[in-house]
TORPA-4810 file (N, C-alpha, C, O; in nm, 3 decimals):
<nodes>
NODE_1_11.156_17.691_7.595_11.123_17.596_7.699_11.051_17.668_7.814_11.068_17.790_7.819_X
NODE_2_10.986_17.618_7.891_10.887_17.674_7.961_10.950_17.653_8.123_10.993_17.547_8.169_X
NODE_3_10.943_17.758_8.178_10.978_17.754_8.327_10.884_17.646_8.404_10.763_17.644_8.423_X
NODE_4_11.006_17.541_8.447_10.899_17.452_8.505_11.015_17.371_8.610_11.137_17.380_8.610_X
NODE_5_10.923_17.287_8.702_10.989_17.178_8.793_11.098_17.043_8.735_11.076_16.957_8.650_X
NODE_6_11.204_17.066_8.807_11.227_16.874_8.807_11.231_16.793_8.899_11.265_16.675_8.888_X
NODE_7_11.189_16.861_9.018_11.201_16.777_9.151_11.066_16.871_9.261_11.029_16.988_9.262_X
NODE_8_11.029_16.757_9.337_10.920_16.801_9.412_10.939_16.830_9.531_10.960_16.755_9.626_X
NODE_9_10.928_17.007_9.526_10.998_17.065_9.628_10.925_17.023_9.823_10.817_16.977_9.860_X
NODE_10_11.011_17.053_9.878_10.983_16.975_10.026_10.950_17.126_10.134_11.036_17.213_10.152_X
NODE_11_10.820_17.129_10.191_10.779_17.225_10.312_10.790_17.174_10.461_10.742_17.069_10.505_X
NODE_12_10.874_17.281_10.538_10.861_17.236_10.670_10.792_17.278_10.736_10.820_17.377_10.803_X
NODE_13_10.606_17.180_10.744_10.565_17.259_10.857_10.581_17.333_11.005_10.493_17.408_11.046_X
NODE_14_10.694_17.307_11.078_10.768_17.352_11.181_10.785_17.491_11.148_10.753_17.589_11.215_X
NODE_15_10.840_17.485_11.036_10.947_17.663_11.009_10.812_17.736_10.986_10.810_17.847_11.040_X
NODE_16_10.681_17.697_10.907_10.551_17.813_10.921_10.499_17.816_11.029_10.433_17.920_11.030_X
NODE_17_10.487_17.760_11.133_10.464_17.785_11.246_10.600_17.865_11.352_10.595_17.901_11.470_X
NODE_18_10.696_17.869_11.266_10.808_17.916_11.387_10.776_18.076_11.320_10.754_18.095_11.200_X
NODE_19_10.779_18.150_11.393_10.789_18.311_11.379_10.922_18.337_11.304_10.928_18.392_11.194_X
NODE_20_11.020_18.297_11.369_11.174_18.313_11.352_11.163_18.335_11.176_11.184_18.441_11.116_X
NODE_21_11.121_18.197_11.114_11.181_18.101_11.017_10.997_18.136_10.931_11.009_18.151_10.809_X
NODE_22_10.840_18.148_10.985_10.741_18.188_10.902_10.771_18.265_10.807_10.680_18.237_10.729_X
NODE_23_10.835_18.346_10.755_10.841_18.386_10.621_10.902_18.365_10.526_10.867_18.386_10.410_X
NODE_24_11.025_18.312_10.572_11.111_18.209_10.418_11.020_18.102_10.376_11.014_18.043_10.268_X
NODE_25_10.926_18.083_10.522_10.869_17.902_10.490_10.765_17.965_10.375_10.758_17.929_10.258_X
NODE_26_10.705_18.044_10.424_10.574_18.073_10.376_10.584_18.145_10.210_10.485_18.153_10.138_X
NODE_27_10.738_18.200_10.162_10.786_18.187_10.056_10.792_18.048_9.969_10.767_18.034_9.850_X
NODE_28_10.831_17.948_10.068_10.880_17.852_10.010_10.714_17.781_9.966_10.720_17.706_9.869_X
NODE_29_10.633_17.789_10.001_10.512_17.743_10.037_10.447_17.809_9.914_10.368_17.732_9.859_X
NODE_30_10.456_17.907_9.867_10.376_18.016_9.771_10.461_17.938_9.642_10.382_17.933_9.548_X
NODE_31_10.601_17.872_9.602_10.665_17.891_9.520_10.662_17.758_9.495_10.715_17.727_9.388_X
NODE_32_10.594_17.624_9.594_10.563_17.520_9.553_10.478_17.507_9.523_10.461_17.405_9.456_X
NODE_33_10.353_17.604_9.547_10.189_17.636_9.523_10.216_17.618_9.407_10.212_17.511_9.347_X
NODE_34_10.260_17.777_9.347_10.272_17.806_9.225_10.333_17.744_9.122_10.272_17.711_9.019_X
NODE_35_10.422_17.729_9.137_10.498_17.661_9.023_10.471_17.510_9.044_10.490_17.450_8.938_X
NODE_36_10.429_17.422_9.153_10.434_17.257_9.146_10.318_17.251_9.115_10.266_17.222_9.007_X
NODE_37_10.259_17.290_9.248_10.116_17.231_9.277_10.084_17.140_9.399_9.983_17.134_9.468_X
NODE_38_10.235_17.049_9.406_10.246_16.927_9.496_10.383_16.961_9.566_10.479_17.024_9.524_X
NODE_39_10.363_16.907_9.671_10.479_16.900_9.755_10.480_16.813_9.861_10.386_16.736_9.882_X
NODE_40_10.577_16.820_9.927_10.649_16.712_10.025_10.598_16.787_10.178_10.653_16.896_10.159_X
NODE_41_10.539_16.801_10.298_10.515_16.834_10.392_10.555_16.767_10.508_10.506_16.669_10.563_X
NODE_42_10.665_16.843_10.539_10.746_16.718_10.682_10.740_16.817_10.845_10.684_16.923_10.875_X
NODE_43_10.799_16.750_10.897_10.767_16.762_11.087_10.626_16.871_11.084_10.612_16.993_11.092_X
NODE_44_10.526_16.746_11.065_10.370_16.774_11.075_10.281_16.692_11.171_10.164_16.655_11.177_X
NODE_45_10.402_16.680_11.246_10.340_16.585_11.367_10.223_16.496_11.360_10.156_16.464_11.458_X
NODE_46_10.200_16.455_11.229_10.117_16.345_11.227_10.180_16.205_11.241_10.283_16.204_11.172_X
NODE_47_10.162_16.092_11.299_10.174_15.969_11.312_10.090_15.875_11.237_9.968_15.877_11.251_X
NODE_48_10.153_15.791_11.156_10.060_15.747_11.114_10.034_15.583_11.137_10.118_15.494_11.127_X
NODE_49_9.877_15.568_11.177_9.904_15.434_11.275_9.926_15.310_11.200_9.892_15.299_11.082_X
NODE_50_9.978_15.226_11.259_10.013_15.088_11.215_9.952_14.987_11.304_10.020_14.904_11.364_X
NODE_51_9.838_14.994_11.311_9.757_14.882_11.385_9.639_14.873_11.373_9.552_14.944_11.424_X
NODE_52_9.623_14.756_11.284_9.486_14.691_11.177_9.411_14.699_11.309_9.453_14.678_11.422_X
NODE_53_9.288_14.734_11.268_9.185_14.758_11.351_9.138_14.811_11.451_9.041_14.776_11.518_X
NODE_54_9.239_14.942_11.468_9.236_15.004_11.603_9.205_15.121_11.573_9.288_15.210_11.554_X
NODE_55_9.053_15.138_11.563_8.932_15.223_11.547_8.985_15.299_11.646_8.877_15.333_11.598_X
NODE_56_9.046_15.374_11.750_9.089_15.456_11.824_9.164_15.553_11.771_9.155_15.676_11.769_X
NODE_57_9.295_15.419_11.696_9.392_15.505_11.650_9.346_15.606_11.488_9.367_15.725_11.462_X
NODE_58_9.283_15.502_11.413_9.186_15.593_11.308_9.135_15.701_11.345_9.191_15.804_11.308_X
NODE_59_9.022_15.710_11.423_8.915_15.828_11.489_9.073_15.943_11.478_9.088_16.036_11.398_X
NODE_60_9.160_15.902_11.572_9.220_16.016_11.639_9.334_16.060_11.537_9.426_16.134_11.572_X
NODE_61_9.322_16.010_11.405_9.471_16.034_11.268_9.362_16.117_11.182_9.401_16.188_11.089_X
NODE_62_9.267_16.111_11.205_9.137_16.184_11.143_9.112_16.288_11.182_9.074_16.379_11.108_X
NODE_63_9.132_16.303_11.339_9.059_16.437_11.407_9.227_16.527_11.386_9.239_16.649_11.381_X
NODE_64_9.344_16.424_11.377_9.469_16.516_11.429_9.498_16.605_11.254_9.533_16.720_11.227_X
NODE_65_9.461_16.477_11.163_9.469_16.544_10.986_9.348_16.645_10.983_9.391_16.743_10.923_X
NODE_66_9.245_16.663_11.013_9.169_16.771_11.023_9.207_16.898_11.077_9.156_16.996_11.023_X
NODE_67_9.319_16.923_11.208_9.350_17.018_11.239_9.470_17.024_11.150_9.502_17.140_11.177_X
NODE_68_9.538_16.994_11.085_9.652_16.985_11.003_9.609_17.073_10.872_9.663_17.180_10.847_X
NODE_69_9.533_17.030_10.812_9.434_17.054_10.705_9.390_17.194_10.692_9.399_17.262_10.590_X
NODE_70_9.348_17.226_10.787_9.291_17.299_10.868_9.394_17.484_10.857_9.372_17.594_10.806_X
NODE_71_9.512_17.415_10.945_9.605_17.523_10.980_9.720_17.531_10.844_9.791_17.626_10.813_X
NODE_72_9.710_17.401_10.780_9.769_17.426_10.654_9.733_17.522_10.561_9.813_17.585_10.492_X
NODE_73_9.571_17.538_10.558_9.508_17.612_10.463_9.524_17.797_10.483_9.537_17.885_10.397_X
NODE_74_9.516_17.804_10.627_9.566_17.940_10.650_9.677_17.982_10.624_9.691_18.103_10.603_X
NODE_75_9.777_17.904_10.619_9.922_17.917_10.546_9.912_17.948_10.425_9.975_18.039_10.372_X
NODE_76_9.841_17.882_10.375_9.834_17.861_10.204_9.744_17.997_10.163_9.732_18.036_10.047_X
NODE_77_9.699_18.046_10.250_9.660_18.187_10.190_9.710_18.311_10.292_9.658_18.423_10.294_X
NODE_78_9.814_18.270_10.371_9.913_18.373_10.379_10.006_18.383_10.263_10.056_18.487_10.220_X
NODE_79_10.025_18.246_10.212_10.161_18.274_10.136_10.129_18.319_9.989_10.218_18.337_9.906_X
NODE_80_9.980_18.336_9.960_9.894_18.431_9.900_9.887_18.573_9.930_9.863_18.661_9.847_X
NODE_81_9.907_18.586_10.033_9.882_18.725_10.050_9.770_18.786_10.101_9.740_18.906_10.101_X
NODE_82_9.699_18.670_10.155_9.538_18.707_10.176_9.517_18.646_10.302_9.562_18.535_10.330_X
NODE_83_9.453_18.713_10.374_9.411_18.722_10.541_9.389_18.533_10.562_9.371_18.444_10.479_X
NODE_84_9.399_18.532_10.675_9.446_18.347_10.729_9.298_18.268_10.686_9.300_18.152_10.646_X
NODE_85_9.194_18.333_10.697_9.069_18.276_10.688_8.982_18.289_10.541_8.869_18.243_10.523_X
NODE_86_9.065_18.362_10.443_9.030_18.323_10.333_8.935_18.197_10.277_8.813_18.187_10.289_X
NODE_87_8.989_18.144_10.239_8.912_17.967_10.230_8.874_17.929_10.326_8.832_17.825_10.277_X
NODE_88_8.843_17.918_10.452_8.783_17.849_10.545_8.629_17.857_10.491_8.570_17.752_10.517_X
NODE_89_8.541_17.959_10.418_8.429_17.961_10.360_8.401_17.831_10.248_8.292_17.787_10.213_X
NODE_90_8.529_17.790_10.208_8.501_17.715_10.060_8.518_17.581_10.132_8.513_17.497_10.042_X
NODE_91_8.538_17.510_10.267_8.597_17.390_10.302_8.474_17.328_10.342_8.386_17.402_10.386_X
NODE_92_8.450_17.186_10.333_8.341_17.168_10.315_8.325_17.050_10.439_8.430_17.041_10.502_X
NODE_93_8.249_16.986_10.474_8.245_16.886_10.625_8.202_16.738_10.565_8.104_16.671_10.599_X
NODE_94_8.319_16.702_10.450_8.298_16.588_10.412_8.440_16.534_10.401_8.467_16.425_10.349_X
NODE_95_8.521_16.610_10.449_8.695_16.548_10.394_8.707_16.396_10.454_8.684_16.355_10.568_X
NODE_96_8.760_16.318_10.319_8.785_16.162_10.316_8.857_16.145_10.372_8.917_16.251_10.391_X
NODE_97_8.924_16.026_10.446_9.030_15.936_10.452_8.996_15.819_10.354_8.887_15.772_10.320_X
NODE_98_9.133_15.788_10.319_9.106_15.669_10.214_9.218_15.574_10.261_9.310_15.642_10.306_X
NODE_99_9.237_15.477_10.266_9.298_15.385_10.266_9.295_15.288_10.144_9.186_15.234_10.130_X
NODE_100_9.412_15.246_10.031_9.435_15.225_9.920_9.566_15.098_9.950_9.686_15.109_9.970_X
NODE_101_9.454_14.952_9.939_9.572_14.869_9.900_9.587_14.794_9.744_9.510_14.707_9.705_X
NODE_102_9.662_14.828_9.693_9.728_14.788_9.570_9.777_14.680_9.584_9.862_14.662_9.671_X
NODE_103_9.722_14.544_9.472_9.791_14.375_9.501_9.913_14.374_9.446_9.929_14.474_9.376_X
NODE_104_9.997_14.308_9.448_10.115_14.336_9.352_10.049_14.306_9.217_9.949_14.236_9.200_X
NODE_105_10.138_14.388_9.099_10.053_14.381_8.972_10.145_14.295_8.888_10.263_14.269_8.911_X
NODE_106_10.075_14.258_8.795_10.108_14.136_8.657_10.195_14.271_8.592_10.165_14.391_8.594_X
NODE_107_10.308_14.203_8.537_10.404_14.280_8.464_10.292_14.267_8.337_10.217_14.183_8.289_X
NODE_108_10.344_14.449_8.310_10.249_14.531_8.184_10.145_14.582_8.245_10.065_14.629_8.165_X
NODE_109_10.101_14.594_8.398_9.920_14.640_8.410_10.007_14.814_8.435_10.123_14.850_8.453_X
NODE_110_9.895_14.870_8.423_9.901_15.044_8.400_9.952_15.108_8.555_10.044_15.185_8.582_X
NODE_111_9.869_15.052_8.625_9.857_15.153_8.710_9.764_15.255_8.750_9.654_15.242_8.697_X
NODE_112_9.774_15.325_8.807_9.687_15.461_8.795_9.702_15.591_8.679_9.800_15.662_8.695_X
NODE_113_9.639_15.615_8.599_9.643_15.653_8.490_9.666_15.785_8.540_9.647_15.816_8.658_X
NODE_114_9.714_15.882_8.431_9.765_16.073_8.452_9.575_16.074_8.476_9.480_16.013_8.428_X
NODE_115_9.595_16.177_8.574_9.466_16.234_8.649_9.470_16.351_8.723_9.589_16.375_8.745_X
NODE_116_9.397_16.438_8.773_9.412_16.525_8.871_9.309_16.498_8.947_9.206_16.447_8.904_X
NODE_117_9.333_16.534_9.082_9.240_16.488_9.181_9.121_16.606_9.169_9.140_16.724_9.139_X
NODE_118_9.024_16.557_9.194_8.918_16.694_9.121_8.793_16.769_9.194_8.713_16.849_9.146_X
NODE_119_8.806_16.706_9.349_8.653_16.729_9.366_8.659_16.850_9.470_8.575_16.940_9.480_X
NODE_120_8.795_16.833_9.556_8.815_16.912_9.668_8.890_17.031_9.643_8.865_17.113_9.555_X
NODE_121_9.034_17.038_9.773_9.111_17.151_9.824_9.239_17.078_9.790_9.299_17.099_9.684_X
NODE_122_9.279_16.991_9.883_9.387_16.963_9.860_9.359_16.845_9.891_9.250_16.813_9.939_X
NODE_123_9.474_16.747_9.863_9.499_16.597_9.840_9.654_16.632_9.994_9.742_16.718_9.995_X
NODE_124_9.630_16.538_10.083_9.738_16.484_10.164_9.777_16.357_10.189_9.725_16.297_10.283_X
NODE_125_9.884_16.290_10.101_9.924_16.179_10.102_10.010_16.110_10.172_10.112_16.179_10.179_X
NODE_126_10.026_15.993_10.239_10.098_15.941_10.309_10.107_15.831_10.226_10.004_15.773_10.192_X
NODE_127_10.282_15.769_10.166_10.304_15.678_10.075_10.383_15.570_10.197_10.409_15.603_10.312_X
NODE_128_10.406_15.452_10.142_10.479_15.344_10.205_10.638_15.406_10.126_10.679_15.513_10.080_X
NODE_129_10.687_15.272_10.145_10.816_15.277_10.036_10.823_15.229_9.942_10.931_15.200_9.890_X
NODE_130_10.676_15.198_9.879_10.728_15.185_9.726_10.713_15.232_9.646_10.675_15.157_9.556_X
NODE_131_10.724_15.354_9.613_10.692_15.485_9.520_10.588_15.443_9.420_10.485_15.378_9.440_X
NODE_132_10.631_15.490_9.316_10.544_15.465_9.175_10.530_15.632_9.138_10.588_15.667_9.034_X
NODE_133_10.454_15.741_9.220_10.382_15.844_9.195_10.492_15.900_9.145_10.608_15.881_9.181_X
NODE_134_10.446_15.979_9.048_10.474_16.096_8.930_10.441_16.192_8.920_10.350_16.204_9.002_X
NODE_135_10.458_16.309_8.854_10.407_16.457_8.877_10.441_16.513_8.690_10.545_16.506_8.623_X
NODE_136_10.322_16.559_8.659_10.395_16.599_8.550_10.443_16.743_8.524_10.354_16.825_8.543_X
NODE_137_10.548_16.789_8.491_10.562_16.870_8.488_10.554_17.019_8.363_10.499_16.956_8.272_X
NODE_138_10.564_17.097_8.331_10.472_17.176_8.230_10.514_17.180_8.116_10.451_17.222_8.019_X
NODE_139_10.678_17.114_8.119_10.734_17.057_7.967_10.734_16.876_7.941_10.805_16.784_7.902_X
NODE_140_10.604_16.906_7.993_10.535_16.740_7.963_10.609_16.606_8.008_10.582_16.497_7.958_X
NODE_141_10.723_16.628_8.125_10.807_16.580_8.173_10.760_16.467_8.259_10.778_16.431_8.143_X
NODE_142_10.716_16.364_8.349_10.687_16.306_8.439_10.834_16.315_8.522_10.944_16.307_8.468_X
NODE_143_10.811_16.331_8.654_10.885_16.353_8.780_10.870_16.273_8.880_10.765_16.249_8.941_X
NODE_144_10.943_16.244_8.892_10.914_16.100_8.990_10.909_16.169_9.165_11.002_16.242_9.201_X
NODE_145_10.822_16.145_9.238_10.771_16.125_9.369_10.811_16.072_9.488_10.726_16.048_9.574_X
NODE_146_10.923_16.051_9.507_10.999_15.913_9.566_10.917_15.912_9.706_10.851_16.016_9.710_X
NODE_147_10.901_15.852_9.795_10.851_15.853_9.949_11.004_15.929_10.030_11.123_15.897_10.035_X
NODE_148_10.923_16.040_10.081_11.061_16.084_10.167_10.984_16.034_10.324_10.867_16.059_10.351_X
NODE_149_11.083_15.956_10.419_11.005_15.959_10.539_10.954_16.060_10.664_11.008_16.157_10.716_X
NODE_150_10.817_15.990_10.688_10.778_16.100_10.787_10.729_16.204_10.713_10.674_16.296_10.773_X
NODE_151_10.737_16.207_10.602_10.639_16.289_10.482_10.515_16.318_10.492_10.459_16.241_10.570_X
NODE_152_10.425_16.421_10.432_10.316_16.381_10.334_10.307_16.449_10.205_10.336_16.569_10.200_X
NODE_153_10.271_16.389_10.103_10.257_16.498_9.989_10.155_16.542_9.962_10.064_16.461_9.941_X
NODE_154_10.126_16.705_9.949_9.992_16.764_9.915_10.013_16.794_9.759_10.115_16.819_9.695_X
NODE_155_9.885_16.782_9.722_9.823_16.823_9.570_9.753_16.902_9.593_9.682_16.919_9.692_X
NODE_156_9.768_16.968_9.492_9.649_17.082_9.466_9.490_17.030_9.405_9.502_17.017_9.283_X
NODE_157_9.371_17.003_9.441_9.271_16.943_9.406_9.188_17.040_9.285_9.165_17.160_9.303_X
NODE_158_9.163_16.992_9.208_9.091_17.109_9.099_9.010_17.210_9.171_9.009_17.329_9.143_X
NODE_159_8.955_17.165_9.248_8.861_17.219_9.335_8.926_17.392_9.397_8.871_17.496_9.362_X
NODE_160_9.058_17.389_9.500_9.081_17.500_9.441_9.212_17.583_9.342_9.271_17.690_9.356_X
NODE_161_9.218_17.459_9.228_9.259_17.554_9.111_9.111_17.652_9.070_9.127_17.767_9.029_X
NODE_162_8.979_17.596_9.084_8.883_17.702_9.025_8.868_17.803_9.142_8.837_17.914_9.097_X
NODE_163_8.879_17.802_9.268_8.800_17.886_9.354_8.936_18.009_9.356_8.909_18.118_9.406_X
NODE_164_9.047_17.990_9.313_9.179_18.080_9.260_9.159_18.136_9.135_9.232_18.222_9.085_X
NODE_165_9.058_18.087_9.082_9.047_18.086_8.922_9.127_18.093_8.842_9.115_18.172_8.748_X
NODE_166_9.232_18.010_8.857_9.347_17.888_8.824_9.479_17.971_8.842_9.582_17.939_8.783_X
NODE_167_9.472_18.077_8.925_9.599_18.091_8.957_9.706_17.973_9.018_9.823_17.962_8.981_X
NODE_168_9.646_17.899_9.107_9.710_17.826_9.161_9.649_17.631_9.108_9.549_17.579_9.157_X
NODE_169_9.722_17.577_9.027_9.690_17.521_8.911_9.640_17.323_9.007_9.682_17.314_9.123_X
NODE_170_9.600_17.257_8.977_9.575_17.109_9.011_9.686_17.058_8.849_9.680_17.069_8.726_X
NODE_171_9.772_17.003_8.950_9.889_16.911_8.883_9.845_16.754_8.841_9.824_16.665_8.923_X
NODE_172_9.835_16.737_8.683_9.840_16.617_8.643_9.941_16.500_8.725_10.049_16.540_8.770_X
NODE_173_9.906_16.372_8.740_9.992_16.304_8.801_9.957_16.145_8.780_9.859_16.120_8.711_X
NODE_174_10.028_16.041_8.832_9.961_15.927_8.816_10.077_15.808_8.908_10.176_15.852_8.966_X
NODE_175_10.050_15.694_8.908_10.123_15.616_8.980_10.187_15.542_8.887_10.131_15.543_8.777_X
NODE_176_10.280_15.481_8.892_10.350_15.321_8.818_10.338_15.226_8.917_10.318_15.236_9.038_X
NODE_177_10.354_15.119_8.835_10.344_15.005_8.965_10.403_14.928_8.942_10.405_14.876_8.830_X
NODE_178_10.492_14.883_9.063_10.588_14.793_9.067_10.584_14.660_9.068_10.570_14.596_9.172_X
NODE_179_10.598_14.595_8.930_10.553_14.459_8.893_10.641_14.352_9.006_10.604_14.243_9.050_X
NODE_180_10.787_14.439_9.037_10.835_14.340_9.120_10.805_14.345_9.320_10.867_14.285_9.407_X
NODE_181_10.707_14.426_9.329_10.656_14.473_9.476_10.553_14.384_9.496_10.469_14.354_9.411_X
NODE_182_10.561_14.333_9.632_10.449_14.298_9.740_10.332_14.403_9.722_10.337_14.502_9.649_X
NODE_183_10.235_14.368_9.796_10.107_14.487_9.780_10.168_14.572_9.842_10.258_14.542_9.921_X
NODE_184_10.131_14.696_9.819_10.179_14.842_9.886_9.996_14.863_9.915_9.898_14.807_9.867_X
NODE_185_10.019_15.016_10.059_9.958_15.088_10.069_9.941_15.178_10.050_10.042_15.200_9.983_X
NODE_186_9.863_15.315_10.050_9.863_15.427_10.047_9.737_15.496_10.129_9.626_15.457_10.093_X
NODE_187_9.740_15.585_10.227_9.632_15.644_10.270_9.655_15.793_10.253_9.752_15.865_10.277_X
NODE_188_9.519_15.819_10.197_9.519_15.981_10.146_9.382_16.022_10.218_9.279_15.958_10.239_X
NODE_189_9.420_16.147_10.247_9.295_16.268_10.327_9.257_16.308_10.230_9.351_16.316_10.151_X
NODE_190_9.134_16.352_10.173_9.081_16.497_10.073_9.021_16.565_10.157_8.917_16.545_10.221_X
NODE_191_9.093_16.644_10.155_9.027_16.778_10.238_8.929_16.836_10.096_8.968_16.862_9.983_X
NODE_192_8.798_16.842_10.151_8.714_16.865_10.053_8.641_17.020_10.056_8.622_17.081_10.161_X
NODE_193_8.608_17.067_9.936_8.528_17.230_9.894_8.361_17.169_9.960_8.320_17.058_9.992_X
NODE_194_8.311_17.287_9.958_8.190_17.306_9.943_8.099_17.295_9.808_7.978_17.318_9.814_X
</nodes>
């Protein structure tokens, strides 16, 4: 059997920024890299807004996930082992916001099919409460995703599983959908390569 995940381990951005507590985090950070791919990212002081049409509050969940993004990535190649500015060369000045509403679905529709996100760096997700997302894991397992609050979950984007040259791997994954749910949302950042 192959060394692998059953649960999707959780990073506190707080503790990589605390000196005290930066190097267990930044362990913990290298060991969800490696072995998940995806993880849970909490007290990241992002807010995320709840008010249709308030182009203010957008602009400014955009500029605040950009510095997030940003200071995440220097983490992510400390806990590599490699100087803070590593990747800042490979990041590219196109990273998405997406906003994703799902209608409620007809019992039997799919969902979002197993995929890896492919174009960028990393994937940062902000889920509602109605799960669905999955993770597969390397004994072909699907792992369920649950929404932890005040969350976000990052993926690893193919983009840099190649610029690692797959040391650090883009995790198959996909959604279910809850035939008995109201529409759900989902808004995701791609922090995008060059």
């Amino acid at each position: 059997m192959v060394d692998t995940f059953s649960s999707i381990p959780i990073v506190d951005f707080r503790r990589l920024q605390d000196p005290l507590t930066k190097a267990e985090a930044l362990e913990q950070l290298r060991e969800a890299i490696f072995q998940v791919g995806f993880l849970y990212l909490i007290n990241h002081g992002l807010e995320y807004p709840d008010h249709p049409g308030a182009k203010e509050l957008v602009e400014n969940y955009i500029a605040e996930s950009a510095k997030l993004s940003q200071e995440f990535m220097r983490y992510v190649s400390e806990c590599l082992s490699l100087p803070p500015t590593t990747f800042e060369s490979f990041k590219g000045k196109m990273d998405r916001l997406k906003f994703i509403r799902y209608p409620q679905a007809a019992p039997g529709s799919q969902g979002v099919g197993p995929h890896k996100d492919s174009t960028g760096l990393f994937t940062f997700l902000s889920q509602d409460d109605t799960g669905g997302l999955q993770v597969l894991n390397k004994n072909g397992e699907w792992i369920d995703a649950p929404p932890i609050e005040g969350s976000l979950v990052v993926n690893i984007q193919q983009g840099f599983e190649a610029i690692t040259g797959g040391i650090c791997t883009a995790t198959t994954h996909r959604v279910i959908v809850c035939w008995s749910c109201t529409d759900f949302v989902f808004c995701q950042l791609f922090l995008t390569s060059t």
